[in-house]
ZAMARGU-4260 file (C-alpha; in steps of 0.2 Angstrom, whole numbers, plus 5000, padded with zeros to 4 digits):
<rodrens>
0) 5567/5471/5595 | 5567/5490/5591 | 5559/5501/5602 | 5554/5515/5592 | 5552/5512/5573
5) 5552/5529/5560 | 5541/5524/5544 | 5548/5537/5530 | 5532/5534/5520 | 5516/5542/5518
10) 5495/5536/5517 | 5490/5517/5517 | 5508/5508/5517 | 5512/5520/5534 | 5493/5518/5542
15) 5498/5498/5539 | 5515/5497/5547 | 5509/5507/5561 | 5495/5493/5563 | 5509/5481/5566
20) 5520/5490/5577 | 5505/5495/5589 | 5503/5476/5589 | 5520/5473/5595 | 5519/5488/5606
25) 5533/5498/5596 | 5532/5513/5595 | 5530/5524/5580 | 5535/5540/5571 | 5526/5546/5555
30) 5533/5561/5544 | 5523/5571/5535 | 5523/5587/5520 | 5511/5602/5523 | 5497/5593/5512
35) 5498/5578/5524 | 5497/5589/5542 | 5480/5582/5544 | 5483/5564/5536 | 5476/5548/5542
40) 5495/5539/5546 | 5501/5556/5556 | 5484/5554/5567 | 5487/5535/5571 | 5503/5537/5574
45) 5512/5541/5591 | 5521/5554/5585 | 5523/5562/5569 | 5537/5576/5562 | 5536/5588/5549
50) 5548/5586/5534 | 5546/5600/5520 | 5533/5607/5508 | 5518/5597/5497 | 5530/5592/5483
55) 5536/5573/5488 | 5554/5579/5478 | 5555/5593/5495 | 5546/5582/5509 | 5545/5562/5506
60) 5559/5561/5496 | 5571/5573/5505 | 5584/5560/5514 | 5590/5574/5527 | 5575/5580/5531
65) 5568/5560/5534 | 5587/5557/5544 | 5585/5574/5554 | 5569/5567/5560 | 5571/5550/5565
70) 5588/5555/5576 | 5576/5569/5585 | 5563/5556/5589 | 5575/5544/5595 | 5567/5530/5584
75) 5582/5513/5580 | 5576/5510/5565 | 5567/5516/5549 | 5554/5507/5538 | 5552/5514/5520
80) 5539/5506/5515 | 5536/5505/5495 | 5540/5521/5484 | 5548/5536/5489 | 5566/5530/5498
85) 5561/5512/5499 | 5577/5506/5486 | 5586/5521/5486 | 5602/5513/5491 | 5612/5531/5496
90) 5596/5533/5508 | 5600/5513/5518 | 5620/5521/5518 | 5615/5536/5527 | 5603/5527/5538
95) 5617/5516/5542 | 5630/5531/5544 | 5616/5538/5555 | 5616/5524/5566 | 5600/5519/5562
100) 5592/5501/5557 | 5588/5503/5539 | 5572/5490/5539 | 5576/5482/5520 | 5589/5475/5510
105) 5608/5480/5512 | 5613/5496/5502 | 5622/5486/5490 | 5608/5472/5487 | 5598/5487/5481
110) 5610/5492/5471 | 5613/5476/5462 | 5596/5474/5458 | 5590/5491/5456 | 5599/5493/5438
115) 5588/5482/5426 | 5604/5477/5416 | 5616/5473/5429 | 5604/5462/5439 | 5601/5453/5422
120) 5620/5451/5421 | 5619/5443/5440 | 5604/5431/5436 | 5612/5425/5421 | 5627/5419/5431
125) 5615/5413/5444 | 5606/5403/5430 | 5591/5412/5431 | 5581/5409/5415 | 5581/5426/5408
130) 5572/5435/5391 | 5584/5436/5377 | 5590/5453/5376 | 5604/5466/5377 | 5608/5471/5393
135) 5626/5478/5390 | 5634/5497/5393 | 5634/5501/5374 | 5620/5513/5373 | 5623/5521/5354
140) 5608/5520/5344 | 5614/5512/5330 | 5621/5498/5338 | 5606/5497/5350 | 5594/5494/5332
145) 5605/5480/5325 | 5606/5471/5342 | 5585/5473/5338 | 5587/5466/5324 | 5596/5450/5329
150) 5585/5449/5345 | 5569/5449/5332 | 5554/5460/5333 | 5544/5464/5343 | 5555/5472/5354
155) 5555/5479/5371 | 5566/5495/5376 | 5565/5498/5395 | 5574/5510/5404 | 5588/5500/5417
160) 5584/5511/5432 | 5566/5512/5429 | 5546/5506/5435 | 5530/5508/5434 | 5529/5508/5417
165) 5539/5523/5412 | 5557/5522/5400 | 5545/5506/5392 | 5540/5506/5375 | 5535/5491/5364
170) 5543/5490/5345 | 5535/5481/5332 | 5546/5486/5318 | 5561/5493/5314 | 5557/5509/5306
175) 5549/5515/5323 | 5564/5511/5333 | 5575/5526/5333 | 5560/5537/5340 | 5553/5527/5351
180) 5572/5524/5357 | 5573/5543/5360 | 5556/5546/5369 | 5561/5532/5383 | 5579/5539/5384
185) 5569/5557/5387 | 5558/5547/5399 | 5572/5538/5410 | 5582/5553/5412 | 5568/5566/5417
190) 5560/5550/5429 | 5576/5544/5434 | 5589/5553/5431 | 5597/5539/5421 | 5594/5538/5402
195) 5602/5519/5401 | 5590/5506/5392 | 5591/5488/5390 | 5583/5478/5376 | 5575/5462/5377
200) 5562/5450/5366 | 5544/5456/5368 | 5536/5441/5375 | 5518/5443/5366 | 5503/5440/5380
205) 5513/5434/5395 | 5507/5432/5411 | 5515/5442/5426 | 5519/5429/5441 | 5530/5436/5455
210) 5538/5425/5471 | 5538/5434/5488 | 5554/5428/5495 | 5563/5432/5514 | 5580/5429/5518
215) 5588/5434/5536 | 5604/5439/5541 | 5609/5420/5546 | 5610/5411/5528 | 5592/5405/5527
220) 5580/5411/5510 | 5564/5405/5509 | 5550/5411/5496 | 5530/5415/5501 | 5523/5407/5485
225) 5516/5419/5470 | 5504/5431/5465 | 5500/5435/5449 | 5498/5453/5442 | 5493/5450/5425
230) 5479/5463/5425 | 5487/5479/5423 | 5483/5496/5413 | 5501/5505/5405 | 5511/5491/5412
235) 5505/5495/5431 | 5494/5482/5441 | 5476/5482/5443 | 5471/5466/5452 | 5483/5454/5459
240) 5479/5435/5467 | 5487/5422/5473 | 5489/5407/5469 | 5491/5409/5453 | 5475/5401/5443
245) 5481/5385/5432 | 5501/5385/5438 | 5506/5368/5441 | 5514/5362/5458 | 5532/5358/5447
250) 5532/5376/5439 | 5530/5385/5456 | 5543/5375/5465 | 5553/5380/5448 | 5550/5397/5450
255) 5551/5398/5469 | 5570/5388/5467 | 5573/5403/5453 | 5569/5417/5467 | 5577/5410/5480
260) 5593/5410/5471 | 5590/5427/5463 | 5589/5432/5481 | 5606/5422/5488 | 5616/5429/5471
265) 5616/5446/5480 | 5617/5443/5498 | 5598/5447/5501 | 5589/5451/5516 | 5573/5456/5520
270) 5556/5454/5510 | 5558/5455/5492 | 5549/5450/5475 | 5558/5441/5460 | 5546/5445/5445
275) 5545/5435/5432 | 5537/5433/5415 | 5528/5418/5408 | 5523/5413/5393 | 5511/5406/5380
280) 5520/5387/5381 | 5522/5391/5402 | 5542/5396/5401 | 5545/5408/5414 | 5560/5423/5413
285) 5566/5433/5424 | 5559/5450/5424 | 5566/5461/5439 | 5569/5459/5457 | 5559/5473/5469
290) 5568/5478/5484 | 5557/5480/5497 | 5540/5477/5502 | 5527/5476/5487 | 5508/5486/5486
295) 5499/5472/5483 | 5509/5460/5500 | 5490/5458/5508 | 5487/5445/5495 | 5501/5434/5503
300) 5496/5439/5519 | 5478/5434/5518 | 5483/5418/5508 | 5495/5413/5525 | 5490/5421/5538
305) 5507/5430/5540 | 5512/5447/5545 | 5524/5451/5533 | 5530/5465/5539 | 5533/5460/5558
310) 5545/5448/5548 | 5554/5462/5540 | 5556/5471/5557 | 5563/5452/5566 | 5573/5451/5550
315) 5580/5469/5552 | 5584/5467/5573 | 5594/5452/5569 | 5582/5437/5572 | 5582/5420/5560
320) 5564/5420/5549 | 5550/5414/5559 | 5546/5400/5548 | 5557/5386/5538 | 5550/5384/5520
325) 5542/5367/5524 | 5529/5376/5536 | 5524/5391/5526 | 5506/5385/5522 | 5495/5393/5509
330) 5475/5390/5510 | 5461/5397/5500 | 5461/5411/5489 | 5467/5429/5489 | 5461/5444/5477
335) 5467/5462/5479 | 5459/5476/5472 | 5466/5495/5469 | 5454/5507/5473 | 5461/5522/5462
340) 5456/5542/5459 | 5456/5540/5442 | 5445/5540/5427 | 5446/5523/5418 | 5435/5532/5403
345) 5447/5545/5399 | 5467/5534/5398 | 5466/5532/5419 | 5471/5547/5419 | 5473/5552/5440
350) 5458/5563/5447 | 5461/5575/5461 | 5448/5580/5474 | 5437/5578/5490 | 5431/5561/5497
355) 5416/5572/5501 | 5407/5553/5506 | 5416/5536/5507 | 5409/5522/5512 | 5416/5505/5517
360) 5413/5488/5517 | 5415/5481/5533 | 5430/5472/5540 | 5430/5453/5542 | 5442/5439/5544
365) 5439/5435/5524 | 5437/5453/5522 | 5451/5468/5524 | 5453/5486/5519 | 5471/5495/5518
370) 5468/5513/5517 | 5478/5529/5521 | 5460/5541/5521 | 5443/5545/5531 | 5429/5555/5524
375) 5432/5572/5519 | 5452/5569/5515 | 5457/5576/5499 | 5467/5567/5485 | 5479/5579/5480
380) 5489/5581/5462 | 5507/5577/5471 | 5505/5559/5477 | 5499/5544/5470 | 5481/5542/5467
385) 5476/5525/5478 | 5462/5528/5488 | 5463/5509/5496 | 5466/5491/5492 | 5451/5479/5494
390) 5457/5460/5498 | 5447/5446/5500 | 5451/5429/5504 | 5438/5415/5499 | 5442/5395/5502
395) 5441/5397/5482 | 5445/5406/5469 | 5426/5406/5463 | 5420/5410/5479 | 5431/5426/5481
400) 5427/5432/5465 | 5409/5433/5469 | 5415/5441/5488 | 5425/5455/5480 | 5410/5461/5468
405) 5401/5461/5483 | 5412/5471/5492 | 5415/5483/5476 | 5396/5486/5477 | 5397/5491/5494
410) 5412/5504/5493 | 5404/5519/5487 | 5415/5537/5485 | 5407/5553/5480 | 5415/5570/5477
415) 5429/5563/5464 | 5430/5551/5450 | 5437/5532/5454 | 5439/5517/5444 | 5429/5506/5456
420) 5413/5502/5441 | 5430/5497/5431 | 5434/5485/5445 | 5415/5478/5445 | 5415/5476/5427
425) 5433/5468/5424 | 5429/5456/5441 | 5413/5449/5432 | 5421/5449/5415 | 5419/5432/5405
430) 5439/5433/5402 | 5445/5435/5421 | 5430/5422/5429 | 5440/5410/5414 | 5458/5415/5423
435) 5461/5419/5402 | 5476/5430/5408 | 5488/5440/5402 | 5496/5456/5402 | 5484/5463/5389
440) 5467/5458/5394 | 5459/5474/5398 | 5466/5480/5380 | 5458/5464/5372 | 5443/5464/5383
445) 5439/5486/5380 | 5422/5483/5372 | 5416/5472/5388 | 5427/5484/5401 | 5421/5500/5392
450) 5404/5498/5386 | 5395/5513/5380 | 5384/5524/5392 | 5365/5520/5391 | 5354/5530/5395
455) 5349/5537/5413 | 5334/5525/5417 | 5318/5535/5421 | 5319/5522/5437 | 5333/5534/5445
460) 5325/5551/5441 | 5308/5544/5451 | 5318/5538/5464 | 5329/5556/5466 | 5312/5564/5465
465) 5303/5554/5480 | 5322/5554/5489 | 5317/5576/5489 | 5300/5571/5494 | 5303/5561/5508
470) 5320/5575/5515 | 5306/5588/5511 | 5293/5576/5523 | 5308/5575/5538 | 5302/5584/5555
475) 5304/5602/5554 | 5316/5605/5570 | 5312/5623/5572 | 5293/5618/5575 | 5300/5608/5594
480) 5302/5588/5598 | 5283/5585/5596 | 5281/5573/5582 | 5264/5570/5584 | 5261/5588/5581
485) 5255/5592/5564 | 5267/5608/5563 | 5283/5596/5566 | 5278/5583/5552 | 5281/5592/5535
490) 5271/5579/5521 | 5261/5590/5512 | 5246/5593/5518 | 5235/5605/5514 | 5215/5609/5518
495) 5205/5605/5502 | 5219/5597/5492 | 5235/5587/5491 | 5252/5598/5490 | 5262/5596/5472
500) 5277/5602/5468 | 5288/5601/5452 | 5307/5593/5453 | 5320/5597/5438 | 5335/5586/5437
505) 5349/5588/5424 | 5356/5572/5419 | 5371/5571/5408 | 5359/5567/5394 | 5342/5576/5397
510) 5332/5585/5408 | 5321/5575/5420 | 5303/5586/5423 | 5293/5576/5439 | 5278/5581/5445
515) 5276/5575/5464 | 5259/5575/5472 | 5257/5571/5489 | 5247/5555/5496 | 5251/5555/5515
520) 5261/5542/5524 | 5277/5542/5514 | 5266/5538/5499 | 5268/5549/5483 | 5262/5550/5465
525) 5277/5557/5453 | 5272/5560/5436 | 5286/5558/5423 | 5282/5560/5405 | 5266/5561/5406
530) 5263/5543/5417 | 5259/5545/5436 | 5268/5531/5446 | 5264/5527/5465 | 5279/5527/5476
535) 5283/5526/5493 | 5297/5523/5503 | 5307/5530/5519 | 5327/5536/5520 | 5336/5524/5531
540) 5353/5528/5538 | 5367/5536/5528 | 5357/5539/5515 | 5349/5523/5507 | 5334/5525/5500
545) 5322/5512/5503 | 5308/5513/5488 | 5292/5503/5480 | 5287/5508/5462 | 5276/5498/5454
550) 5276/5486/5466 | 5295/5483/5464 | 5305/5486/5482 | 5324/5490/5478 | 5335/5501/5490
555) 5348/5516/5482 | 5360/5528/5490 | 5358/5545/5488 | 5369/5558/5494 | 5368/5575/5491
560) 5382/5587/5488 | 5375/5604/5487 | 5364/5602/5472 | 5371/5589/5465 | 5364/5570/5468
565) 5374/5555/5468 | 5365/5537/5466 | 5374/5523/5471 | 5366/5506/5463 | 5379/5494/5469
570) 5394/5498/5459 | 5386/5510/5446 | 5385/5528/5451 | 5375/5540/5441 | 5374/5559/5444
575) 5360/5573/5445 | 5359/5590/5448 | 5343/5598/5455 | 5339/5614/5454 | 5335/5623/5468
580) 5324/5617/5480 | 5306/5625/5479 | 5292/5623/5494 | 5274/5612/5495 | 5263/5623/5484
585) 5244/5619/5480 | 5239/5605/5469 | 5230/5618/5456 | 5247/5629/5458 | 5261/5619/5453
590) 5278/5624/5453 | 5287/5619/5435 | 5305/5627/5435 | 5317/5635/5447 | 5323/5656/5444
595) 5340/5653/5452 | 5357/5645/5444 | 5359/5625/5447 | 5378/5628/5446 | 5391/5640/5440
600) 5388/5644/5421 | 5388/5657/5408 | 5370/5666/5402 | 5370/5659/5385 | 5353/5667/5378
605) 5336/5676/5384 | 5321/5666/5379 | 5308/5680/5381 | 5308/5698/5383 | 5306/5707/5401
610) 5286/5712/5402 | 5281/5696/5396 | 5268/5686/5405 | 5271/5668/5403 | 5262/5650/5406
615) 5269/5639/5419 | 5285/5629/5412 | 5288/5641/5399 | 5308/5643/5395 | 5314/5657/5401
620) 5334/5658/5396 | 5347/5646/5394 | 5364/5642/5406 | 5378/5633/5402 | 5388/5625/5413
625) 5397/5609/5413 | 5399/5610/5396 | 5380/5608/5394 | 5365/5619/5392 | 5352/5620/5404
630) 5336/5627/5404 | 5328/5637/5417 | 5307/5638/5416 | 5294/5647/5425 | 5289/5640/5439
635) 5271/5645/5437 | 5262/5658/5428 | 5268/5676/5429 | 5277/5690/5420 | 5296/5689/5419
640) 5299/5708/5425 | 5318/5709/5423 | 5333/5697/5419 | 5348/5701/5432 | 5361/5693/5423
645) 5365/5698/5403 | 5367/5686/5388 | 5387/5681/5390 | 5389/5684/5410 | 5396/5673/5422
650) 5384/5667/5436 | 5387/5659/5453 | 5378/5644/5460 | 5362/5649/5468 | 5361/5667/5462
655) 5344/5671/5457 | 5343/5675/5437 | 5327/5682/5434 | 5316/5695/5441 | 5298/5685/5441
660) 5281/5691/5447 | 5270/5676/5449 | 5251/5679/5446 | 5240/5679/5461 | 5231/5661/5468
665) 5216/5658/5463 | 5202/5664/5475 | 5194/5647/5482
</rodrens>
């Protein structure tokens, strides 16, 4: 076994190898760009290298860079993980050249199999069902359109060298052929650097079923049952499980015979996964073969209890597979979840930012969380947007499904957008609890998966207005450790009355106005819309707010970044921003508005004139920021001596924007 392992990968793939060669007590080496320097896999690792500049085309993806660094660690071998390097098959020849264990297949098994038509060409003499299609050289665009027409619309054009959904576009007729012929020709070349494309039937809501298999360097090929990936959004995967729901025990020893042999037709070794296509009538085709180790592997491993990557590195130092196919057991059920930066509202498209607060299910046997990120990582613009993959494993599919809405519920991010309310919906979706799959569901399910926004309930603006309340009531540190001291304990009160004050909230749709009086004890009366409600509740830790309203118990989490707070009910996040903070004032005083900018905005307009003596809550100008307008009100009676800011300027958050002179207390 090797000694010392380089892993030429980055975030939650690196983090997990590094799990598993701890384990074994091999030691590893991480690689890392500028934008990674302070990443989780270079902190759990026991050594890491610097290789080049954010850009993955100058750091993860530079082969002399990852080379130069694995011979000045010393490591044997290198692990690519998935992505980046990982079937790059000159990258396994210089590894090789180098003297270095390439942990995957041989160079020229990638090769075979990492050009859509020649692979195809290979299965076909392996007798591999395949999708009628063209998978030849010829690439003219005439003759690619009449071998269309004799496959039969609709058509699939996919790029020979490509994944992930790019070079791939569905054809329905022939008039839209030569266009979308030349946009994935444009796409495979910029993408791959190879504009080849192959042609094949377009099999009409298909499931996606793929085989692990594992063959070693001494003749023996066994396959790791199948997962299905049916759920994906532009041709990428969403949710995967395993087994697949409704697939009978002959058609997965079909498909497991068919990947097995996919995998001896070109001398395989290592992990690898035959994908396949299934489907109305159950007829499987091959799709492509993936050399290397796949995102969504926990699912197998959870299913049977194997450490699939501790097989590829036995595999790679020579050893014969741990287990014959006859003892590979699978029990239960598996479900994988990808946790992604991204907004499912607007196309998926990736988000960028801070994880300014994450928090995490917690761990269990039935229960596990691949990440490559902590609190207060960034997801930047040049790598993939994956925050994590949720997996649970349940003794049935029923029963996991009900585990990994749970666990949803519990993983709560702030500071970016993610697509873990998607998740939560598409999990309890009437469609997937059916296991009606196919490659389209989320397309044919948009008005269950997509409903429209409803309004902010008035429940969430009382409970951000006694969540203030109660931060406002916290011990006052600068008053000393005493708490039975009335100095330290700021609730409100006051000789002769009960303090008030006034808390704005801008929701996306509306402002919220509540009027909080206090009671003593944690107990409050919040007034919204004319209707006092009684509330009380304490702040538990990390921010959960445990509340009662009308004699209704329920717990929230609230987190508060800078003005902005962020409500966490389960799965569902809703946003707020408060305006700034304003002290305990007297009952017959109350404080209305704010005088200082909620966020960064633009003075659209001046309400009143400077001079003006005003009522308390009278509108005093108008800000717009986050593409919304916001109004800013007196926060009591006064004259409004001078605006700071003109109609048309730019403000900063926090700046004060009006110049008010409030009138005097009344004289008790």
């Amino acid at each position: 076994m090797f000694a010392k392992v380089l892993i030429a990968n980055r975030g939650e793939i690196a983090c997990r190898i590094i799990r598993t060669l701890a384990r074994l007590g091999i030691k590893s080496v991480a690689v890392y760009s500028h934008a990674d320097r302070d990443a989780l896999h270079v902190r759990l690792a026991d050594e890491a290298v610097a290789i080049g500049p954010a850009p993955a085309a100058q750091s993860y993806l530079n082969a002399d860079a990852v080379l130069q660094a694995a011979i000045a660690s010393g490591a044997q071998a290198v692990h690519p993980g998935y992505g980046f390097l990982s079937e790059n098959a000159a990258f396994a020849d210089q590894c090789q050249a180098a003297g270095l264990v390439f942990i995957g297949p041989p160079p020229d098994a990638i090769r075979a199999m990492g050009s859509k038509s020649a692979s195809k060409i290979l299965m076909a003499k392996a007798q591999v069902p395949l999708v009628p299609g063209y998978h030849g050289d010829n690439q003219d665009a005439a003759f690619l359109a009449d071998e269309a027409r004799k496959i039969g619309y609709p058509v699939l054009i996919k790029a020979s060298a490509g994944g992930g959904g790019k070079g791939m576009r569905i054809v329905t007729k022939p008039t839209e052929f030569d266009a979308a012929l030349g946009s994935c020709q444009r796409e495979a070349q910029q993408s791959f650097g190879d504009a080849k494309v192959l042609l094949e039937k377009y099999i009409q809501q298909p499931r996606h079923i793929e085989m692990q298999v594992f063959a070693d360097k001494h003749g023996h090929v066994v396959h790791i049952f199948e997962r299905d990936c049916s759920v994906q959004r532009r041709h990428q995967k969403v949710l995967e499980e395993a087994p697949a729901p409704g697939l009978s025990e002959a058609l997965r020893q079909q498909m497991g015979k068919a990947a097995c042999d996919a995998a001896r037709a070109v001398g395989y070794e290592g992990a690898g996964t035959v994908e396949f296509i299934v489907d109305q009538a159950g007829t499987f085709h091959f799709m492509e073969m993936n050399t290397r180790l796949q995102v969504e592997h926990p699912v197998t491993e959870m299913l049977t209890g194997l450490d699939l990557v501790e097989w590829q590195l036995r595999v790679a130092a020579g050893e014969p597979l741990p287990l014959a196919q006859a003892e590979i057991v699978a029990q239960g059920h598996a479900l994988e979840a990808r946790v992604y930066a991204e907004d499912p509202d607007n196309g998926f498209l990736p988000a960028a930012g801070t994880l300014s607060f994450l928090h995490m299910p917690a761990q269990n046997a039935g229960l596990r969380i691949d990440t490559g990120v902590t609190q207060g990582d960034a997801i930047t613009p040049y790598y993939d947007p994956m925050i994590a993959k949720l997996i649970v494993h349940r003794p049935t599919r029923a029963a996991a499904l009900t585990a990994m809405h749970a666990a949803l519920a519990q993983f709560q991010i702030a500071g970016l957008t993610t697509n873990i309310a998607f998740l939560a919906r598409l999990i309890e979706s009437p469609a997937f609890r059916a296991a009606d799959l196919d490659t389209s569901l989320i397309e044919r399910e948009h008005a269950v998966l997509f409903p429209k926004p409803v309004p902010l309930s008035d429940t969430y603006g009382l409970a951000a207005a006694l969540y203030e309340c109660l931060q406002a009531s916290e011990p006052n540190p600068e008053a000393g450790r005493n708490e039975s001291s009335p100095w330290t304990v700021q609730d409100g009160w006051r000789i002769g009355s009960h303090a008030a004050r006034a808390l704005t909230f801008q929701a996306e749709d509306r402002q919220i106005d509540v009027h909080a009086q206090a009671l003593g004890q944690g107990e409050f009366s919040l007034t919204l819309k004319g209707v006092a409600h009684a509330a009380q509740g304490q702040i538990l830790p990390d921010g959960i707010l445990r509340f009662t309203l009308a004699g209704h118990t329920r717990t929230l989490r609230i987190v508060a970044l800078e003005s902005r707070r962020v409500i966490f009910d389960g799965a569902t996040i809703f946003y707020l921003t408060l305006l700034p903070r304003l002290r305990w004032a007297s009952a017959e005083r109350q404080e209305t508005g704010s005088l200082n900018a909620p966020m960064p905005g633009k003075i659209v307009a001046h309400l009143v004139a400077p001079g003006t003596e005003v009522a308390p809550g009278t509108p005093l100008l108008i800000l717009e920021a986050m593409k919304m307008e916001h109004t800013i009100k007196a926060p009591g009676g006064g004259i409004v001596e001078a605006f700071h800011y003109g109609e048309g300027e730019q403000v900063s958050e926090g700046v004060e924007l009006v110049h008010f002179k409030p009138n005097p207390a009344p004289q008790k």
